[in-house]
RORO-961607 format. One record per residue (C-alpha): chain; x, y, z. Coordinates in nm, 3 decimals. Example, Ala and Ser with C-alpha at 12.3 -4.5 7.8 and 13.67 -1.06 7.14 Angstrom:
! residues 2
+-------+---------+---------+---------+
| chain |      xx |      yy |      zz |
+-------+---------+---------+---------+
|     A |   1.230 |  -0.450 |   0.780 |
|     A |   1.367 |  -0.106 |   0.714 |
+-------+---------+---------+---------+
! end
This chain:
! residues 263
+-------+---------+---------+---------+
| chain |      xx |      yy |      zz |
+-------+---------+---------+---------+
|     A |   0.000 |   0.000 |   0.000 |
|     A |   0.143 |   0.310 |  -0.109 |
|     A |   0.086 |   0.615 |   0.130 |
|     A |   0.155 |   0.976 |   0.102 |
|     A |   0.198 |   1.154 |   0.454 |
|     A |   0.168 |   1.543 |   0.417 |
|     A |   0.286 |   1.701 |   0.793 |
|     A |   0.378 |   2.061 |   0.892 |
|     A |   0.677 |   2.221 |   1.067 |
|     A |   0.506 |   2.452 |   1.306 |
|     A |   0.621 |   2.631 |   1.592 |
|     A |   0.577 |   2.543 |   1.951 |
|     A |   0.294 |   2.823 |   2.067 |
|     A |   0.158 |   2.716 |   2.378 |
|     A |   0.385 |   2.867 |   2.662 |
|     A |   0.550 |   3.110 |   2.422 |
|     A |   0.591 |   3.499 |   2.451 |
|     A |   0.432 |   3.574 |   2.062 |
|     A |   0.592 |   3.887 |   1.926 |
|     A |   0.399 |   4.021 |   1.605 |
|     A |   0.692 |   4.131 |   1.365 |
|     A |   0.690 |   4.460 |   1.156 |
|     A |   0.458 |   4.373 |   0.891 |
|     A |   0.197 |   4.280 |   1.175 |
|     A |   0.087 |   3.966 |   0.934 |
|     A |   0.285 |   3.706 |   1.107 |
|     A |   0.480 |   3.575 |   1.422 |
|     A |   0.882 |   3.629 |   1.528 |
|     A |   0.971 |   3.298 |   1.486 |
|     A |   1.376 |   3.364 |   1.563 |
|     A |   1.327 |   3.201 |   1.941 |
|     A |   1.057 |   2.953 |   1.918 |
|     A |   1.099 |   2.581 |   1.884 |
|     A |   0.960 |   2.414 |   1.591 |
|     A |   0.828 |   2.041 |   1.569 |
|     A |   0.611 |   1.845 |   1.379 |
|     A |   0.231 |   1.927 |   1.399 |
|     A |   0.054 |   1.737 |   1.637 |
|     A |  -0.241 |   1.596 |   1.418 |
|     A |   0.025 |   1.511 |   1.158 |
|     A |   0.212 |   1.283 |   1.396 |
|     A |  -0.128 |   1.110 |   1.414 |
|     A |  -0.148 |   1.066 |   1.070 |
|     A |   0.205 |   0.950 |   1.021 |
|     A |   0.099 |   0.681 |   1.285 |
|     A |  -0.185 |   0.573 |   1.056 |
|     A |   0.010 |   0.527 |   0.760 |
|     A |   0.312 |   0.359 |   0.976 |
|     A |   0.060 |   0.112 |   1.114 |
|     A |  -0.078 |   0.066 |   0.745 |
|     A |   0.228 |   0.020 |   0.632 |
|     A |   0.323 |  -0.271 |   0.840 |
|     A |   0.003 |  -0.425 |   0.831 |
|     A |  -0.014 |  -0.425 |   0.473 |
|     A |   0.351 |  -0.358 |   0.320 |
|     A |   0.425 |  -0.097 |   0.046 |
|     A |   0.574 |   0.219 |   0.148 |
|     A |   0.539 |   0.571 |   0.350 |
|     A |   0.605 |   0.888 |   0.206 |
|     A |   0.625 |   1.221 |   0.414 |
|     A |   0.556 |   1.586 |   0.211 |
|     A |   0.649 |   1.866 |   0.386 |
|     A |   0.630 |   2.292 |   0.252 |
|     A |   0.930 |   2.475 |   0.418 |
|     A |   1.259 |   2.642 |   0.480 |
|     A |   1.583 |   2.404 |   0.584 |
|     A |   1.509 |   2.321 |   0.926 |
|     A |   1.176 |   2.209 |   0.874 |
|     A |   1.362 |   1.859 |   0.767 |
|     A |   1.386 |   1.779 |   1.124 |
|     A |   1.037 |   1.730 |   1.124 |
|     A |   1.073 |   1.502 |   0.798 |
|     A |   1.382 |   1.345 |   0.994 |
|     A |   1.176 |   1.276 |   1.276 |
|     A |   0.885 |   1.080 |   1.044 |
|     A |   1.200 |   0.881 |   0.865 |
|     A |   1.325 |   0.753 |   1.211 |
|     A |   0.938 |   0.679 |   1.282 |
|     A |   0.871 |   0.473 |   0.999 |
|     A |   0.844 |   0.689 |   0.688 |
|     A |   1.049 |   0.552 |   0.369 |
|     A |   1.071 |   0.889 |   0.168 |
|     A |   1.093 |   1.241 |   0.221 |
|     A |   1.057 |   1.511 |  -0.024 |
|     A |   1.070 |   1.896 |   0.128 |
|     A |   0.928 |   2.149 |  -0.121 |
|     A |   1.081 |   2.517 |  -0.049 |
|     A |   1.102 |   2.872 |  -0.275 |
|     A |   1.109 |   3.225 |  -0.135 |
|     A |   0.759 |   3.319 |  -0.309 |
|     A |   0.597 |   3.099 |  -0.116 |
|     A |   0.558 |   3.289 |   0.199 |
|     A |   0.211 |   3.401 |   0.278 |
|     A |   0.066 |   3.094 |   0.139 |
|     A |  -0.286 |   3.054 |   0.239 |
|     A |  -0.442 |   2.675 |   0.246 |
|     A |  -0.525 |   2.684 |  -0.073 |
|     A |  -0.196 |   2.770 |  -0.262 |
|     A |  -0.030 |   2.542 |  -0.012 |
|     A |  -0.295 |   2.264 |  -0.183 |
|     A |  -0.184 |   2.374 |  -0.459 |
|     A |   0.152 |   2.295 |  -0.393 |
|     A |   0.095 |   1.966 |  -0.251 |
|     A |  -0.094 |   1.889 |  -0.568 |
|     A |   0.179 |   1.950 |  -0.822 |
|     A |   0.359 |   1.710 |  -0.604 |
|     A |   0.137 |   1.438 |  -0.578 |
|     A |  -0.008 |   1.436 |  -0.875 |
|     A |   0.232 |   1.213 |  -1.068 |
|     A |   0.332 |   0.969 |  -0.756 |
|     A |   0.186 |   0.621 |  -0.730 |
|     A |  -0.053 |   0.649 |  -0.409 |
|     A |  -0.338 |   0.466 |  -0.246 |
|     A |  -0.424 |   0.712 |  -0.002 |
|     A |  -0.313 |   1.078 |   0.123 |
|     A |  -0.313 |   1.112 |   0.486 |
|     A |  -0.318 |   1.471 |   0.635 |
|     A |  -0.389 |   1.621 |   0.995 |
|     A |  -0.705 |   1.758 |   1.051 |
|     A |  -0.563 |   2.085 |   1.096 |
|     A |  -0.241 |   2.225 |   1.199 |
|     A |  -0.184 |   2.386 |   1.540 |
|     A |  -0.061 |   2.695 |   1.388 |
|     A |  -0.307 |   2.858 |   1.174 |
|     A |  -0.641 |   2.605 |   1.279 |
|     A |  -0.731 |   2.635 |   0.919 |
|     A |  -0.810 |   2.265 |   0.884 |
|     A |  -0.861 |   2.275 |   0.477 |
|     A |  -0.551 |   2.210 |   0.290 |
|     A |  -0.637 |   1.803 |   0.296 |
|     A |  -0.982 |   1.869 |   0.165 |
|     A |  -0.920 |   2.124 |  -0.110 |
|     A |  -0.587 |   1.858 |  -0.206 |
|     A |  -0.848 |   1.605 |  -0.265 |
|     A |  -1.079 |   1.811 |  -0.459 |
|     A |  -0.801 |   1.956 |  -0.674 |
|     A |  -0.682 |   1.553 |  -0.738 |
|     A |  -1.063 |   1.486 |  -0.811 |
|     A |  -1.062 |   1.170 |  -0.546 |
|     A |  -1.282 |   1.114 |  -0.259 |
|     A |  -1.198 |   1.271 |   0.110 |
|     A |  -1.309 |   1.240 |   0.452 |
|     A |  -1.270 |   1.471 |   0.754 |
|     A |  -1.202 |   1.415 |   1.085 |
|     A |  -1.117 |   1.051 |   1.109 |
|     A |  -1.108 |   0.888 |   1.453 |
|     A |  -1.086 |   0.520 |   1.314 |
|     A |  -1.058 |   0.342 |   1.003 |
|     A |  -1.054 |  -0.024 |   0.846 |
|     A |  -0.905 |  -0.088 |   0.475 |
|     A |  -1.082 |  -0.329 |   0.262 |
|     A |  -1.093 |  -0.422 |  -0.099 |
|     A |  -1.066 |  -0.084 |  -0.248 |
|     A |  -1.225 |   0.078 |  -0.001 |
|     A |  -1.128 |   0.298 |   0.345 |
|     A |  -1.411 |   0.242 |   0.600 |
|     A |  -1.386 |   0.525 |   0.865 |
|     A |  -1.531 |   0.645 |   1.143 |
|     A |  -1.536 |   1.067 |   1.156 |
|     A |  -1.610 |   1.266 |   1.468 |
|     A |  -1.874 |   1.515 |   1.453 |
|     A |  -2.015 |   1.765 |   1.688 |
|     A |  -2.180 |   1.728 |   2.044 |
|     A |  -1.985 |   1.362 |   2.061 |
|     A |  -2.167 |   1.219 |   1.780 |
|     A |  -1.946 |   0.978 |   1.529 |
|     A |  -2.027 |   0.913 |   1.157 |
|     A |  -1.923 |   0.581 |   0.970 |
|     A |  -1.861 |   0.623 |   0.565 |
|     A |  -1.736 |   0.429 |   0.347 |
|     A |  -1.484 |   0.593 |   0.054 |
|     A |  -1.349 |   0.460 |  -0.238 |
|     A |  -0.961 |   0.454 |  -0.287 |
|     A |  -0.739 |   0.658 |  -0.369 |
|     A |  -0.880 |   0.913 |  -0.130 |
|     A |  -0.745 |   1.205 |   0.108 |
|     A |  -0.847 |   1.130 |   0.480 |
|     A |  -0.731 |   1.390 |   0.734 |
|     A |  -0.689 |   1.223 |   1.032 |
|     A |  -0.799 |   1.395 |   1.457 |
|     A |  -0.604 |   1.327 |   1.768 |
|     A |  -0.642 |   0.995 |   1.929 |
|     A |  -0.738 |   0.767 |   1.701 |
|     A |  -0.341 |   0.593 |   1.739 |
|     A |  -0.074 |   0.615 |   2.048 |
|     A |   0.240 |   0.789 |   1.824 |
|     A |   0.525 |   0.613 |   1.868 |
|     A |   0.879 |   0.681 |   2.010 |
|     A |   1.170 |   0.634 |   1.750 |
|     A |   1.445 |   0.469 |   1.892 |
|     A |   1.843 |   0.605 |   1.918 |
|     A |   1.902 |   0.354 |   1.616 |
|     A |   1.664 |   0.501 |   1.365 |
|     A |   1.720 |   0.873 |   1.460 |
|     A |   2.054 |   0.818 |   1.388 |
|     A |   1.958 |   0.634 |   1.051 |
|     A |   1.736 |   0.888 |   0.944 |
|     A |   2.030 |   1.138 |   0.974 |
|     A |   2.165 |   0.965 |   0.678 |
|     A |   1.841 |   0.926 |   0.455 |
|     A |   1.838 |   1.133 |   0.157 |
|     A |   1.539 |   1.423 |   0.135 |
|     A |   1.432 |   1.534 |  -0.183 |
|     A |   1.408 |   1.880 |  -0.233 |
|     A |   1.209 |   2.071 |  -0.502 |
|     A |   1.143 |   2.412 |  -0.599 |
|     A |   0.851 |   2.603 |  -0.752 |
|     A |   1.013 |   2.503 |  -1.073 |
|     A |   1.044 |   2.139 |  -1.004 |
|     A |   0.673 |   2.149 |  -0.942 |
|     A |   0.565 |   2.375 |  -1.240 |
|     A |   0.427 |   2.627 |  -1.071 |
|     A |   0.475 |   3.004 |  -1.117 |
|     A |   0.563 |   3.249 |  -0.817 |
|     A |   0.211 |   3.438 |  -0.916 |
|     A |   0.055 |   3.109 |  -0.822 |
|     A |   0.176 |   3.082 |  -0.465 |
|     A |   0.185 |   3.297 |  -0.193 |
|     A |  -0.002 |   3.593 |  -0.110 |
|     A |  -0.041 |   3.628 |  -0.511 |
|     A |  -0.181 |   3.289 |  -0.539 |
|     A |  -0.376 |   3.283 |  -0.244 |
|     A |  -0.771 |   3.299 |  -0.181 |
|     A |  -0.741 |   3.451 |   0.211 |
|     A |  -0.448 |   3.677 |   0.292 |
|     A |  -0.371 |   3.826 |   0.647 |
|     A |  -0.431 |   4.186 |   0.663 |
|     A |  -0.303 |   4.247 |   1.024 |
|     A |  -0.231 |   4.032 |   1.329 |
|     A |  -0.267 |   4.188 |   1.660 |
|     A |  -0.309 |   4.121 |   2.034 |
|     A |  -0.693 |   4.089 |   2.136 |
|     A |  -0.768 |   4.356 |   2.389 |
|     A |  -0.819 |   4.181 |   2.744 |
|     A |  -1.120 |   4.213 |   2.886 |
|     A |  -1.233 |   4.263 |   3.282 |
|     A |  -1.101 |   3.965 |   3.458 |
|     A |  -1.424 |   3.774 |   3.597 |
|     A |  -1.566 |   3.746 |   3.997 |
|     A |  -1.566 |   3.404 |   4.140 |
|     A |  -1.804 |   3.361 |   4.379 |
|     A |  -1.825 |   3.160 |   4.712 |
|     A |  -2.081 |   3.038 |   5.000 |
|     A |  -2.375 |   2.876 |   5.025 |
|     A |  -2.629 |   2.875 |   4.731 |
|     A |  -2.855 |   3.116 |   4.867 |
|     A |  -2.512 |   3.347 |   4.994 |
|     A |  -2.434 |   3.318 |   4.580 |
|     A |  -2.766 |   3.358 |   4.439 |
|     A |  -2.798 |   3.684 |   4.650 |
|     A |  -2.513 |   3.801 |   4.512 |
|     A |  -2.564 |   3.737 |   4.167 |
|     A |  -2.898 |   3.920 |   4.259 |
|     A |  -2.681 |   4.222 |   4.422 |
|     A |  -2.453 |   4.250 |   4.142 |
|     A |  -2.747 |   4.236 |   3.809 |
|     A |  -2.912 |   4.493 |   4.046 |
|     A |  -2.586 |   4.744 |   4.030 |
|     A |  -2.557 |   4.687 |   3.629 |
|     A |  -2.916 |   4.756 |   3.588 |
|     A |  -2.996 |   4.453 |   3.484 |
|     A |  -3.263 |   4.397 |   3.724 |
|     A |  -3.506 |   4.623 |   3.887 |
+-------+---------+---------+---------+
! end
C-alpha cells in the first residue's frame, strides 16, 4: 500500500511569549521551537501502522525552509520511507489553498493509495488544505477521522462530529483522509533510527520542479491573505463567587441589580 503523509513544521505556541513582527501579518519565529504538527504525527501513525500491516511504502511531504527537515527526519526515524521537502522564497504568505496547490503539483504524478493529512495544523487552525488537495486531485476525502478499516478498495472510517456524535462512511480509494487526535498512540523512535534517518536522503524541489509560477503561490496565489495580526484587547477579569447557594444567588442578585440589569 502506497501512502503519502503530508505534515507541517510549526512552531511550539503554547507557553511562548508571541511577538507580532513589523509587517503585523505574522509571528517572530527567531526564538521559538519548531516540531512536527501534532495531528500530523497522528497521521504518520496511521500510515506507519498501514504500512506494516499491509507492506508498500510511506512517504512524508512537507512545505518549508531548511530546518523544517527535522520534522521530515523525525517521520524517517518513525517509519516513513521517503521524504521530499518542497521550499522557494515566493511561497511565503501561502494561504491553504496555494499550499494545496503545492501539494498537488507534487502528488499528482506519484503512485498512491491514499493521502493522509492532519485535521488541521496547530498553527493557523485552518483545517482545509487536505480537503481542497483532494478536490483539486478529483478523489474522494473524509474529515475528521477517529478510526478506520481498509478493505478491498475501499477505506471504512469512522469521523467525529459535533456534540460527541461519530459518523461511519465508506470511501473509495485513492482518497485524502485527514486524520484527529487519538485515534493511534504515536510512537517513540528509537536512538538507532534517529541516527539512521540522519543519513536518509530528502528530496528537495522548488517552484520550478513542481511547475508552478511564483504568481501562483503565496499571497499572489492565495484565496485569504492576512491583513493584520494583533493582540486581542483583554477584557475585565471575571468574579468568582463563594458560599452557600442562597449566599451566591444573592449576590448574583446584588450584582445584576448594580448593572441595571434587574429592577
Amino acid at each position: 500500500m502506497e501512502i503519502i503523509v503530508c505534515v507541517k513544521h510549526v512552531p511550539e505556541t503554547a507557553e511562548a511569549d508571541l511577538v507580532i513582527d513589523e509587517s503585523r501579518k505574522r509571528i517572530k519565529t527567531e526564538d521559538l521551537v519548531f516540531d512536527i504538527n501534532e495531528w500530523d504525527e497522528y497521521a504518520l501513525e496511521e500510515a506507519v501502522l498501514l504500512k506494516e500491516k499491509y507492506g508498500g511504502s510511506v512517504t512524508v511531504i512537507t512545505i518549508g525552509p531548511e530546518d523544517a527537515e527535522d520534522t521530515l527526519r523525525k517521520c524517517l526515524a518513525k517509519g516513513a520511507d521517503k521524504a521530499i521537502r518542497v521550499t522557494d522564497k515566493a511561497i511565503e504568505g501561502s494561504d491553504g489553498y496555494a499550499i494545496a496547490k503545492i501539494l498537488y503539483n507534487v502528488v499528482k504524478d506519484l503512485r498512491f493509495d491514499l493521502i493522509l493529512c492532519g485535521a488541521q495544523a496547530s498553527d493557523d487552525g485552518y483545517a482545509v488544505v487536505g480537503v481542497m488537495l483532494a478536490s483539486l486531485l478529483g478523489i474522494p476525502y473524509a474529515t475528521m477521522v477517529r478510526k478506520m478499516e481498509i478493505g478491498d478498495g475501499v477505506a471504512k472510517v469512522t469521523r467525529e462530529l459535533e456534540d460527541g456524535l461519530e459518523e461511519i462512511v465508506e470511501v473509495k480509494l485513492p482518497a485524502v483522509l485527514t486524520i484527529q487526535t487519538g485515534i493511534n498512540k504515536p510512537r517513540y523512535a528509537s536512538i538507532m533510527s534517529i541516527r539512521r534517518a540522519r543519513q536518509k536522503e530528502i528530496s528537495v524541489l522548488d517552484l520550478k520542479a513542481v511547475n508552478l509560477a511564483e504568481d501562483e503561490v503565496g499571497e499572489k496565489g492565495s484565496w485569504v491573505i492576512v491583513d493584520e495580526l494583533f493582540v486581542p484587547v483583554r477584557k475585565k477579569k471575571g468574579e468568582i463567587l463563594s458560599g452557600d447557594l442562597d449566599q451566591v444567588v444573592s449576590k448574583i442578585v446584588e450584582v445584576m441589580k448594580e448593572r441595571g440589569v434587574l429592577k
